[in-house]
Residue, then its C-alpha position, 0 to 999 in steps of 0.5 A: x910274275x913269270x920272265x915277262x916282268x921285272x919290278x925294280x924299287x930303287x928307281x934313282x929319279x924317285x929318291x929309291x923308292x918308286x917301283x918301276x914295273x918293265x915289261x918286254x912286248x913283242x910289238x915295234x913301239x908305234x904299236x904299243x904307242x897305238x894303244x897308248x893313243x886310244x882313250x878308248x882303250x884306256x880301262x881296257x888296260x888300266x886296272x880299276x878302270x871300269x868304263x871310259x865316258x869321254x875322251x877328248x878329241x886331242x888325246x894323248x897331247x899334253x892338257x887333253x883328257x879321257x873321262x873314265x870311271x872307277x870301281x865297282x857297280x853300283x859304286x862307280x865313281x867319275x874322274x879323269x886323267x890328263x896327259x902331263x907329257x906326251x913323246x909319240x912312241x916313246x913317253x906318255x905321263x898322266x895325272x890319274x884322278x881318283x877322288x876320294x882316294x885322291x891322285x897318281x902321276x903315272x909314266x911310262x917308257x916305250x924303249x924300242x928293243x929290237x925290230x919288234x920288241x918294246x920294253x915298257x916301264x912304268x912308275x906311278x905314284x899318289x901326289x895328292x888326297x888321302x892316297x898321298x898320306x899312306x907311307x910311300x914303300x907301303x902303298x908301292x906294295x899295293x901299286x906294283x903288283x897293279x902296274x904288273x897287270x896293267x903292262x900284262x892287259x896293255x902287252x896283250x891288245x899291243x901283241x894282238x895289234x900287231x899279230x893282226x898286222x903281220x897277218x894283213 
């Protein structure tokens, strides 16, 4: 995992069990929010996204949606995610769908740390389909180390933002 991560399983608002993945980015949180805030960019970070159709022109407000696609080709499958919450630079809370396995909340946390630094914290979780019967410390065995990735690929397009920037 290197020095850059942190995975945390007694996240206290989760009854203990959800694993909070932290990652510190050294982009300003607007940054970070900025690649948040493109739909677009969504399977770009998002491991097991493998495509984005659509993504409504509202996106990240809260009911909006980016209609996305998962897996490997030929087996593609279309689903969406919807914004459950959403503080600009600071919180975005999705409802991943991913049916047949079923769906995720996700939430993560942008924390400003220094003049350029962000700490990202995610938690995810299945609340529904088959996903949601797996014992919950055994899918976040599979679910923290995806969530590492995820904030490594998202660290990278914010860092690379942000470089590009300081250089304009």
């Amino acid at each position: 995992m290197g020095n850059r991560e942190a995975v945390d399983l007694a996240d206290p608002a989760a009854g203990g069990a959800n694993a909070v993945v932290t990652r510190v980015v050294n982009a300003p949180a607007d940054v970070v929010w900025g690649v948040l805030s493109d739909g677009w960019l969504y399977a770009t970070w998002v491991v097991g996204a493998s495509r984005i159709r659509e993504v409504d022109l509202r996106w990240p407000c809260v009911g909006s949606r980016v209609h996305h696609s998962f897996g490997i080709w030929p087996l593609v499958i279309d689903d969406t995610s919807e914004v459950l919450l959403s503080i600009p630079s600071r919180e975005l809370k999705l409802r991943a769908r991913g049916w047949p396995a079923g769906e995720a909340e996700v939430h993560l946390t942008l924390t400003p740390d220094r003049a350029e630094h962000t700490t990202v914290s995610i938690v995810e979780d299945a609340v529904a389909g088959p996903g949601s019967l797996i014992p919950r410390p055994v899918r976040q065995l599979v679910i923290a180390p995806r969530n590492v990735e995820a904030l490594r690929r998202l660290a990278l397009i914010a860092e690379g933002r942000y470089r590009e920037q300081l250089q304009h």
